[in-house]
KOLGUGU-477331 format. One record per residue: x, y, z of N, C-alpha, C, O in turn; residue in one letter. Coordinates in steps of 0.02 Angstrom, whole numbers, padded with zeros to 5 digits, always signed. Last residue first. Layout:
BEGIN
XYZXYZXYZXYZA...
! end
This chain:
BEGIN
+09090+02206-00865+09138+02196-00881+09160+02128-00904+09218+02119-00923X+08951+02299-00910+08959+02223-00884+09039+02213-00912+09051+02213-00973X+08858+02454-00856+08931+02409-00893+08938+02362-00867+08935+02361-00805X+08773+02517-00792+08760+02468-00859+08798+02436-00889+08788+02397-00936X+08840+02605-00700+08793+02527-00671+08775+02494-00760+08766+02433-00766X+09011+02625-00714+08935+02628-00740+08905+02572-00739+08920+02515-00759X+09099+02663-00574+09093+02632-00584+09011+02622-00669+08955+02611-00644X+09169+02831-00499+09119+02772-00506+09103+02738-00570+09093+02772-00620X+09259+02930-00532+09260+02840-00504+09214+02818-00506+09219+02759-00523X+09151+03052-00584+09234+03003-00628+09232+02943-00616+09214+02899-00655X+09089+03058-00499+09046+03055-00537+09107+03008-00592+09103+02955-00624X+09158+03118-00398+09123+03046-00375+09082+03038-00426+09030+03009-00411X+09218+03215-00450+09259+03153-00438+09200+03113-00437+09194+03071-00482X+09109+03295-00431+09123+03284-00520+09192+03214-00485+09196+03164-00520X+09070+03293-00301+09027+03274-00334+09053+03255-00401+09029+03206-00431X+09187+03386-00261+09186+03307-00228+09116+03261-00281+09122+03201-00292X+09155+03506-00321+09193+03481-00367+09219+03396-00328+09257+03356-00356X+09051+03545-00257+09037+03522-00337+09104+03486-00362+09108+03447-00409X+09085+03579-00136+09031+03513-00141+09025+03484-00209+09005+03428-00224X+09160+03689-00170+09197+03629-00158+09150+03571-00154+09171+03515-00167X+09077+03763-00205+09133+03754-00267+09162+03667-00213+09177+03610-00231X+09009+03810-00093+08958+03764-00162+09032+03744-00189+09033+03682-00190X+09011+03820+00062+09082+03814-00007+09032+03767-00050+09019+03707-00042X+08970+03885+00199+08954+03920+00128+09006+03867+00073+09046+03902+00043X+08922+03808+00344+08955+03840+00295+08958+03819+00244+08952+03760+00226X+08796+03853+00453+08817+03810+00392+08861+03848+00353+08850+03905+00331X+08770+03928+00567+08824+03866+00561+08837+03855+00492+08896+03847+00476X+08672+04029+00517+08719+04040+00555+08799+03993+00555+08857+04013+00548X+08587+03942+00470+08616+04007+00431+08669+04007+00450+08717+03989+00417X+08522+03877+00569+08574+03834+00522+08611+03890+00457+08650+03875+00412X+08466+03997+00656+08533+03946+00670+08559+03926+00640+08620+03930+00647X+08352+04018+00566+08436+04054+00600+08480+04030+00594+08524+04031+00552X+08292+03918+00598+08321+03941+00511+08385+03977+00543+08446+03965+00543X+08280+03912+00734+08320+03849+00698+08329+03878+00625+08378+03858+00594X+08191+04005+00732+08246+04010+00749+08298+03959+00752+08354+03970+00774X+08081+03969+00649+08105+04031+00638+08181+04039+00654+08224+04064+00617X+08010+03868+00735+08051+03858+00677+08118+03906+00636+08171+03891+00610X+08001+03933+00862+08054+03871+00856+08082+03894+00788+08136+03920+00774X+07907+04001+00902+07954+04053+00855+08024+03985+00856+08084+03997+00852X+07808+03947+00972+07798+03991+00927+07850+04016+00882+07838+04048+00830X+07926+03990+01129+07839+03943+01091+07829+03990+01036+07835+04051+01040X+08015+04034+01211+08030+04025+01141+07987+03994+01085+07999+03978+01027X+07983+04058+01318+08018+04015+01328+08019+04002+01251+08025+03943+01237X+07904+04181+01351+07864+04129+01298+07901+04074+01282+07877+04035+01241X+07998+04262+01411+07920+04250+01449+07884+04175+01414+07851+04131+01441X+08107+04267+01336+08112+04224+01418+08025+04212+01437+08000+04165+01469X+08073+04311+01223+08083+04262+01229+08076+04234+01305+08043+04185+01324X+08034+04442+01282+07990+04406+01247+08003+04328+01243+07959+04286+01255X+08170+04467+01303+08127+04471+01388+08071+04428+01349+08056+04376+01378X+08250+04515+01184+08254+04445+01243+08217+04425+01277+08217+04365+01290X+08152+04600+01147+08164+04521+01119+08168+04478+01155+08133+04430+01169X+08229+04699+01208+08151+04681+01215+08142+04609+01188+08120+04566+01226X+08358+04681+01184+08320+04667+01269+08267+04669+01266+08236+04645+01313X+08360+04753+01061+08391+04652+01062+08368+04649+01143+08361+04590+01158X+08223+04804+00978+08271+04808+01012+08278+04747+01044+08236+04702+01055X+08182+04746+00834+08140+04746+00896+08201+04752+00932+08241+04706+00922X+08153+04713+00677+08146+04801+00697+08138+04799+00776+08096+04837+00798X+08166+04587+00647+08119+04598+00665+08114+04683+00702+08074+04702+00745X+08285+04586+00610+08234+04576+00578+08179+04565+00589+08140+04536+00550X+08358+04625+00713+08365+04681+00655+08311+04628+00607+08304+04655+00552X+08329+04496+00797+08314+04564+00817+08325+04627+00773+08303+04680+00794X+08383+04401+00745+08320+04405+00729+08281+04480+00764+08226+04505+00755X+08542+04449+00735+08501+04426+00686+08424+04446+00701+08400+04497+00677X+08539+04440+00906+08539+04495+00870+08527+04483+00791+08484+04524+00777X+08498+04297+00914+08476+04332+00937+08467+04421+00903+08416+04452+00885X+08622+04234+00832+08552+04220+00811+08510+04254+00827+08467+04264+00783X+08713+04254+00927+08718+04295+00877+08653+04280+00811+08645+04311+00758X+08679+04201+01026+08675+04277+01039+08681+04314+00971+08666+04372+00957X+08699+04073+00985+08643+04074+01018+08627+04171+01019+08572+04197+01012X+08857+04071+00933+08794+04036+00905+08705+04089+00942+08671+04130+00911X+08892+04097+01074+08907+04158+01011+08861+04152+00976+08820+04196+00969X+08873+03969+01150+08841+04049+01153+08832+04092+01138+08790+04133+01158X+08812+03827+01037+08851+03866+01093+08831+03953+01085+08798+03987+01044X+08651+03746+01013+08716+03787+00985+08743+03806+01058+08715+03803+01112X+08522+03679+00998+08591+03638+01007+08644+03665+00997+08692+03632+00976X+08407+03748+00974+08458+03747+00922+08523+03692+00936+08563+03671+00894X+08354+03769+01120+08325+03736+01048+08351+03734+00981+08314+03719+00935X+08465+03787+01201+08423+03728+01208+08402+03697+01135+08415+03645+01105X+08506+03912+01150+08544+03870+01147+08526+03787+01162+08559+03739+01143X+08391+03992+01179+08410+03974+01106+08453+03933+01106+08450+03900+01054X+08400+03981+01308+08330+03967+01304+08375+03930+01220+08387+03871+01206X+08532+04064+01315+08510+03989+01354+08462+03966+01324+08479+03911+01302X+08486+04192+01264+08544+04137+01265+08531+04084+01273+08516+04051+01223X+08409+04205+01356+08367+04197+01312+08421+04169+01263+08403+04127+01222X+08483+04231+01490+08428+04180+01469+08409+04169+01409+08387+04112+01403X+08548+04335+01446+08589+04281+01446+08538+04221+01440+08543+04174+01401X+08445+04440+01417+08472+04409+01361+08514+04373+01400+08557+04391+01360X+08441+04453+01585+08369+04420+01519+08406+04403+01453+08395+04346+01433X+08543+04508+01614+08526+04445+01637+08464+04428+01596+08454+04369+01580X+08550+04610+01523+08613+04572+01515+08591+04480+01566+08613+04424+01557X+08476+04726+01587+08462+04683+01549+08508+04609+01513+08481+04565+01479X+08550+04799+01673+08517+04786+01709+08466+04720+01626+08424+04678+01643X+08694+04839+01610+08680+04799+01666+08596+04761+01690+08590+04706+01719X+08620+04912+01536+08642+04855+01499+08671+04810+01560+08669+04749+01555X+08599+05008+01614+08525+04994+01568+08554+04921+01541+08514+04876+01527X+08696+05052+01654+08638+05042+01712+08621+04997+01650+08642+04939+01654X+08768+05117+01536+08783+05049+01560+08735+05017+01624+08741+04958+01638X+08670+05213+01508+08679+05166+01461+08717+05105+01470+08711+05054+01436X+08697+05291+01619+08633+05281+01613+08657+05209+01562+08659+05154+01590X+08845+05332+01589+08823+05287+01643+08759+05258+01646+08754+05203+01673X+08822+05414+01482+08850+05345+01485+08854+05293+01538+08862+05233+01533X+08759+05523+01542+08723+05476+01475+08765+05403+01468+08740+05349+01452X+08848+05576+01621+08773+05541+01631+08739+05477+01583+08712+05422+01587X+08938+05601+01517+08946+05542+01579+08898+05522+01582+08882+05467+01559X+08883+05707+01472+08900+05657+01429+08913+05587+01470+08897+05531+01451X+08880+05814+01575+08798+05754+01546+08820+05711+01479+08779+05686+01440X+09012+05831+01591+08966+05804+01656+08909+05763+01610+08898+05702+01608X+09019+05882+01479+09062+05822+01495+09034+05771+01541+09029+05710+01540X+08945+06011+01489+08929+05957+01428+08984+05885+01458+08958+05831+01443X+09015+06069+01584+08965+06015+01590+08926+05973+01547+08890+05924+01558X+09128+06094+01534+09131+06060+01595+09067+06013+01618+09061+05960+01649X+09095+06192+01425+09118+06131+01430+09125+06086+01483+09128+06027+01465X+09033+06292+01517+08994+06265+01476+09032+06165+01445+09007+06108+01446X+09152+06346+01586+09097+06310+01635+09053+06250+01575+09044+06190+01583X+09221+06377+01473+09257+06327+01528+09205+06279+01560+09203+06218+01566X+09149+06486+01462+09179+06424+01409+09201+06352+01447+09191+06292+01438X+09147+06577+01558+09098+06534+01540+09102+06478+01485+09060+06435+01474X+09289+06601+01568+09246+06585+01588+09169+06532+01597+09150+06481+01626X+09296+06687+01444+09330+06630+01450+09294+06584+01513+09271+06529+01496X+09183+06781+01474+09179+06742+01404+09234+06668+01437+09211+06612+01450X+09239+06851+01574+09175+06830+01573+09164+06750+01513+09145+06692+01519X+09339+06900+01508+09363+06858+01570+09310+06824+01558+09318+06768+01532X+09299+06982+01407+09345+06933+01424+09352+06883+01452+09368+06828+01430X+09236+07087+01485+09204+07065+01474+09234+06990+01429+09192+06947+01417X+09336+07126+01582+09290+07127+01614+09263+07068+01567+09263+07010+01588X+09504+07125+01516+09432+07129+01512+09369+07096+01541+09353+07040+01521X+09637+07043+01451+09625+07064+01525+09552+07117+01544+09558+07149+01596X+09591+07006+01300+09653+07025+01360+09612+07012+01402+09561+06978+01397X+09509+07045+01148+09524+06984+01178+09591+07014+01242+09637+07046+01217X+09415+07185+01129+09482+07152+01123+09491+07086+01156+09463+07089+01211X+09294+07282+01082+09307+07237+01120+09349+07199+01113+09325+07154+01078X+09236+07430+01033+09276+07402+01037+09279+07359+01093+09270+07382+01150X+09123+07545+00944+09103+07508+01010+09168+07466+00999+09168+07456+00938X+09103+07665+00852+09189+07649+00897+09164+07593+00935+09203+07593+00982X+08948+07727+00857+09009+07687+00825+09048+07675+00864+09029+07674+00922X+08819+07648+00945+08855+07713+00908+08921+07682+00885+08940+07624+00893X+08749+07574+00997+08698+07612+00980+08751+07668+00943+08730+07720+00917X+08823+07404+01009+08841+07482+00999+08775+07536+00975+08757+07524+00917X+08852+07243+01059+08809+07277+01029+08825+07352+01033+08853+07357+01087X+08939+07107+01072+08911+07153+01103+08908+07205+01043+08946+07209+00995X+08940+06931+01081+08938+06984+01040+08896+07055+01069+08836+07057+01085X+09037+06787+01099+08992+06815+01147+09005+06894+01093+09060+06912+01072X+09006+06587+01075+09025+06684+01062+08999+06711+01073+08939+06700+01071X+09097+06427+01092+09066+06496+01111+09071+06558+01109+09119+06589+01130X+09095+06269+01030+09118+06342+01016+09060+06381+01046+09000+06376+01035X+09154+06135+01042+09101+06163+01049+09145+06247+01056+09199+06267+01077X+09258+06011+01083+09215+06010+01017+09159+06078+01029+09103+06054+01020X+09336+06085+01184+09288+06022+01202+09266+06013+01145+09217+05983+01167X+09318+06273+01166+09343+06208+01205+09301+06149+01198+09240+06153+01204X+09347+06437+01120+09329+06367+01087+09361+06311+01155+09417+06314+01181X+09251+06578+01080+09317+06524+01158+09295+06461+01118+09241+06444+01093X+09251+06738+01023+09253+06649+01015+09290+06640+01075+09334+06670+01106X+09197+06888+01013+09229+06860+01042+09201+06780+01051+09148+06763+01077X+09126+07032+00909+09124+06959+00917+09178+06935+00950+09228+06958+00923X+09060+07200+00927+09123+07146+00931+09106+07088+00949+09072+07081+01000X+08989+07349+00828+08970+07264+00875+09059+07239+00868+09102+07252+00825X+08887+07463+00796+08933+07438+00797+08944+07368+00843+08905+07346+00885X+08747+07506+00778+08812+07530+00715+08876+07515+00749+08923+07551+00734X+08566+07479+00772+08667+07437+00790+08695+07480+00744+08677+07490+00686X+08450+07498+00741+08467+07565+00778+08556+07530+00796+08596+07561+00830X+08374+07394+00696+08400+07385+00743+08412+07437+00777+08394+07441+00836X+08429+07426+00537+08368+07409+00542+08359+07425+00639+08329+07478+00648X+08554+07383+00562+08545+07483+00557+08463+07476+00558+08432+07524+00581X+08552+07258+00572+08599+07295+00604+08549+07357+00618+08516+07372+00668X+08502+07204+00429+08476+07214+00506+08467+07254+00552+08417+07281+00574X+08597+07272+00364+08534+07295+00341+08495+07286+00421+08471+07329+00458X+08724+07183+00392+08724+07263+00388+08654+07285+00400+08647+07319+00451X+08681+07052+00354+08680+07054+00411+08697+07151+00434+08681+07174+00489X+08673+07073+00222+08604+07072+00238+08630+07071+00326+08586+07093+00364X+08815+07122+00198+08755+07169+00166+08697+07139+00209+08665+07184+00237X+08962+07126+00258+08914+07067+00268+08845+07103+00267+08817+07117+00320X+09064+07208+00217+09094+07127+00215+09010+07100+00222+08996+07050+00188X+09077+07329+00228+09034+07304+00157+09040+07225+00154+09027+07189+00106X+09021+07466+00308+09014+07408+00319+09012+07389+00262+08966+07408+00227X+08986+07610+00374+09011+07593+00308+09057+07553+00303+09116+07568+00296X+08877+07582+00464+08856+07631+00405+08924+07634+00355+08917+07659+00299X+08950+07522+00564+08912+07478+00516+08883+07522+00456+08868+07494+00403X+09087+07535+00622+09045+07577+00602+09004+07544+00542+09023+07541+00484X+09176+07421+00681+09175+07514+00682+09127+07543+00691+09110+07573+00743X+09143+07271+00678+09136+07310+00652+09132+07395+00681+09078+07419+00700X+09223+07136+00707+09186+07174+00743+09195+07209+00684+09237+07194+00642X+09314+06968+00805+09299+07001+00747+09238+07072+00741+09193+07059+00781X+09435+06879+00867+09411+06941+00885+09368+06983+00826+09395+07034+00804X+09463+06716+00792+09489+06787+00834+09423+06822+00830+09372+06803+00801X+09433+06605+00729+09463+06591+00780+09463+06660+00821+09463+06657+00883X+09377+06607+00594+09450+06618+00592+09480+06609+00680+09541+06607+00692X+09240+06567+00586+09282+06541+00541+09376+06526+00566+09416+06479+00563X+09189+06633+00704+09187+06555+00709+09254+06526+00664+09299+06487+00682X+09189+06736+00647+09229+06742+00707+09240+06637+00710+09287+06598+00716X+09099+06759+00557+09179+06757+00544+09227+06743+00613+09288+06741+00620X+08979+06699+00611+09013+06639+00563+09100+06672+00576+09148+06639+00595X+08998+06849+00706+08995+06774+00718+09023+06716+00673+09076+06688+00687X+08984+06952+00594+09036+06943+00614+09022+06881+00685+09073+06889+00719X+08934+06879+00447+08910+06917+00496+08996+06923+00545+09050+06900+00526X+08844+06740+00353+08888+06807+00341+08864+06836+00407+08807+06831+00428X+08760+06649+00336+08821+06610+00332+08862+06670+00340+08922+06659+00334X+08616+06656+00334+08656+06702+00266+08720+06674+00253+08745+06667+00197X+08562+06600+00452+08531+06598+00402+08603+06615+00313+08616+06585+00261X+08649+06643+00542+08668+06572+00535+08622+06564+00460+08644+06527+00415X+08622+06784+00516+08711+06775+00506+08703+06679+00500+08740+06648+00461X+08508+06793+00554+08527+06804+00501+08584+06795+00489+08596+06802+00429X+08482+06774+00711+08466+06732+00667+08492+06728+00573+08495+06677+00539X+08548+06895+00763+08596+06795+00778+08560+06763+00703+08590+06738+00655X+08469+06967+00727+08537+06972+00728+08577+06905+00718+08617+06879+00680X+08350+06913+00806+08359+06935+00717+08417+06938+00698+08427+06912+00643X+08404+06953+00923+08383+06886+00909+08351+06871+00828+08334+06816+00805X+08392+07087+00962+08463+07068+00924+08435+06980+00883+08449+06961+00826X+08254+07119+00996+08298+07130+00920+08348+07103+00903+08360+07090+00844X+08256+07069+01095+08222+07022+01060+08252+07046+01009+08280+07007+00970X+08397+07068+01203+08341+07100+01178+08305+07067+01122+08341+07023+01099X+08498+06989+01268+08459+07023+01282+08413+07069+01273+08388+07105+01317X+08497+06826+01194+08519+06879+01186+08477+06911+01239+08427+06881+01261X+08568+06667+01161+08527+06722+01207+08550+06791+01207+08608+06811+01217X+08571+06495+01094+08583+06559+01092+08544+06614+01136+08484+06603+01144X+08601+06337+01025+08549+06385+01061+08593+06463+01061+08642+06475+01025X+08689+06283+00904+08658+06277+00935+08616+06336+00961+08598+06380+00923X+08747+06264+00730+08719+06299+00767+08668+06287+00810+08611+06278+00789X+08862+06173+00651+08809+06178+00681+08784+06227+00720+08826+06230+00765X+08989+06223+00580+08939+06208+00560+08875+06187+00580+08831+06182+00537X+09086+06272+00659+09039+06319+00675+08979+06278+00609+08927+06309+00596X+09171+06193+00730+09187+06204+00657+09131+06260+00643+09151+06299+00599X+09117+06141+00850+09181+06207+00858+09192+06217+00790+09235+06261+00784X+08948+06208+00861+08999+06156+00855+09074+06196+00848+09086+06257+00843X+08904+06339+00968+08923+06295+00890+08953+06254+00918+08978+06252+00974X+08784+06469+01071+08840+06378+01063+08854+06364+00995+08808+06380+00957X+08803+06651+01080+08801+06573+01056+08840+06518+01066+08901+06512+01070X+08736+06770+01138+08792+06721+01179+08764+06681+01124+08703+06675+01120X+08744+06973+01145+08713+06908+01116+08778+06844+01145+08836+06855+01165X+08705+07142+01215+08730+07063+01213+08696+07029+01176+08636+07037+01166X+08661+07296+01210+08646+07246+01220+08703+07169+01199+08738+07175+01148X+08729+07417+01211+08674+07438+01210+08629+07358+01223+08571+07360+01243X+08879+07489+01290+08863+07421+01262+08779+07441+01253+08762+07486+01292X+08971+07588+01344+08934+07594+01294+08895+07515+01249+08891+07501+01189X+09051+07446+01431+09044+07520+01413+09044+07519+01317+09072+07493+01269X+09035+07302+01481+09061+07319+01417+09042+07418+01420+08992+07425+01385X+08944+07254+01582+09016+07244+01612+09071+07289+01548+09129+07305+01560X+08817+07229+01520+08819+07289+01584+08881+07305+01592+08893+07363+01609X+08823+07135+01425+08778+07183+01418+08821+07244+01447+08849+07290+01417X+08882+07041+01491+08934+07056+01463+08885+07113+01444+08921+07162+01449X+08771+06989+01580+08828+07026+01604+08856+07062+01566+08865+07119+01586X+08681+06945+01471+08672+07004+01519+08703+07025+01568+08682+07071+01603X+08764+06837+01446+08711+06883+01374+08713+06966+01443+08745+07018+01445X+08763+06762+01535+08804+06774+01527+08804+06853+01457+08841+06899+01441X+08619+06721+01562+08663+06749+01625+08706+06802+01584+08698+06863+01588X+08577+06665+01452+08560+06707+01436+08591+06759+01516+08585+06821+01520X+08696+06549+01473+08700+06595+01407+08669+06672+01407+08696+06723+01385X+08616+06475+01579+08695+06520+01587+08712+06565+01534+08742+06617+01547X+08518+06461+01532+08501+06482+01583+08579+06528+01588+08591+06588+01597X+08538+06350+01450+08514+06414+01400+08521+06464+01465+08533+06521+01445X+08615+06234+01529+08665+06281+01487+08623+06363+01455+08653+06415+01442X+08497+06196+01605+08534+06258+01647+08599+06279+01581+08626+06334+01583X+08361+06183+01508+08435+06148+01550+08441+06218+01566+08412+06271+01553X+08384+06201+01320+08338+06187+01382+08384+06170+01426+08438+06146+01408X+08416+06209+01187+08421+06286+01223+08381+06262+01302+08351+06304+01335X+08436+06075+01128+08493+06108+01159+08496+06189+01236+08530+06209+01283X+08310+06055+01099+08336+06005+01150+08414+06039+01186+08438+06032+01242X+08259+06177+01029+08227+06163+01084+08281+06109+01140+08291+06119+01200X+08364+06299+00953+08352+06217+00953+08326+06200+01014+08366+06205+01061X+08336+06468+00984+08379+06388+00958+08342+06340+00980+08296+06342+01020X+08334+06586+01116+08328+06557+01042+08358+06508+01047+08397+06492+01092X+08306+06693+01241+08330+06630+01225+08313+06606+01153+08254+06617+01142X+08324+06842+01312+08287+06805+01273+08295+06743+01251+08262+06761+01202X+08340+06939+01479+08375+06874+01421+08308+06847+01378+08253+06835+01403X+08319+07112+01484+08288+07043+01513+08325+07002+01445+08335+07021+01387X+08352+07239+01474+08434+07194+01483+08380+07114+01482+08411+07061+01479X+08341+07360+01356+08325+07327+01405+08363+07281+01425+08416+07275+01395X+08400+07557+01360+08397+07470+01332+08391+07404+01374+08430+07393+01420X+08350+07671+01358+08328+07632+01398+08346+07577+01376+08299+07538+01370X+08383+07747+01249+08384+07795+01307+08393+07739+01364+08433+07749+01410X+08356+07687+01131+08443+07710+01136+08422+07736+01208+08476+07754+01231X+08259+07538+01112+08276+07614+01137+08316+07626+01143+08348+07579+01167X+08245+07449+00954+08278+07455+01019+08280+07528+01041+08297+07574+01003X
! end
């Protein structure tokens, strides 16, 4: 990294399905405010976690160096991120030249031209966000209050959760479209099974899902197979079902109507 010129363009890291979308877009936004908004700042980093911090999502920094930075603290489990994750607060280092809490994330660091950094967490929604600014010199200090770069952070916590909520909806509305819109083929195919089995509807649906985990075939693709082929071909199969389904299980009690009817009766060789 240049101490004269540090660059501000966002870099993006992490997990392809997470770091895509407008959330990597706001991270690496947010990477390069808190950059500019922090005195003596030499560069930014922004991560997503789970809020226990055992997962690690996407991430952005503004320089490709720091992006070694992020990477070694989720790699090592040590840094002042995991610690910030761990304990909830404000975590940072002075002066990384005499640093002893976190050796390979230190080595980076000074590798880097970093000798000092502050970690700031927002936790909301199951999901954790941290935002870490960078020092080409010592003393770099960042406090949780009333801060430019603070605010920023809370902020964007808020936004980030807000829309993980938004595309959690999505996803659930998509998933009731989809079951709306198949719910009339499996009722037929209901029907269809209930013809050739002589069963009622639980009977008939619950034969359905049966032959659909045994046959590895999602239960609306099935269905629609059935509705097209009105069930040709796959009678027998689904009459086994069925009598699975109905017949109930009591060997102990068929054996023990069998040992009476074995008592009373009568021996055909006996002439009284």
């Amino acid at each position: 990294m240049d101490a004269t010129t540090p660059t501000r363009t966002p870099f993006e890291t992490g997990t392809p399905d997470l770091a895509e979308g407008s959330s990597a877009r706001s991270l690496a936004h947010l990477a390069e405010q808190a950059a500019w908004c922090t005195p003596d700042s030499c560069g930014a980093a922004a991560t997503v976690s789970s809020a226990d911090g055992s997962a690690a999502g996407p991430a952005a920094v503004t320089h490709p160096d720091l992006s070694a930075l992020v990477s070694v603290q989720w790699e090592s489990g040590e840094g002042p991120i995991p610690a910030a994750l761990d304990t909830g607060r404000a975590t940072g280092t002075d002066d990384l030249l005499h640093e002893s809490r976190w050796p390979e994330y230190r080595a980076k660091a000074l590798e880097a031209g970093v000798r000092s950094s502050a970690t700031l967490p927002y936790r909301r929604d199951g999901i954790t966000l941290t935002l870490t600014v960078y020092g080409f010199r010592p003393g770099l200090k960042v406090e949780k209050g009333c801060t430019a770069t603070d605010v920023l952070g809370e902020l964007a916590a808020t936004g980030l959760a807000r829309e993980r909520r938004y595309r959690e909806a999505l996803v659930e509305v998509d998933q009731l479209d989809t079951a709306l819109r198949t719910r009339p083929v499996v009722d037929q195919a209901c029907g269809i099974l209930m013809y050739v089995l002589g069963c009622d509807a639980d009977t008939a649906f619950d034969t359905l899902r049966r032959l659909s985990q045994r046959t590895n075939r999602k239960l609306s693709d099935l269905a629609g197979a059935l509705v097209r082929t009105r069930g040709h071909g796959l009678e027998a199969e689904l009459r086994c079902l069925g009598e699975k389904g109905r017949r109930p299980h009591r060997p102990a009690a068929r054996g023990k109507r069998a040992d009476a009817a074995g008592t009373d009766a009568p021996d055909a060789g006996h002439t009284p």
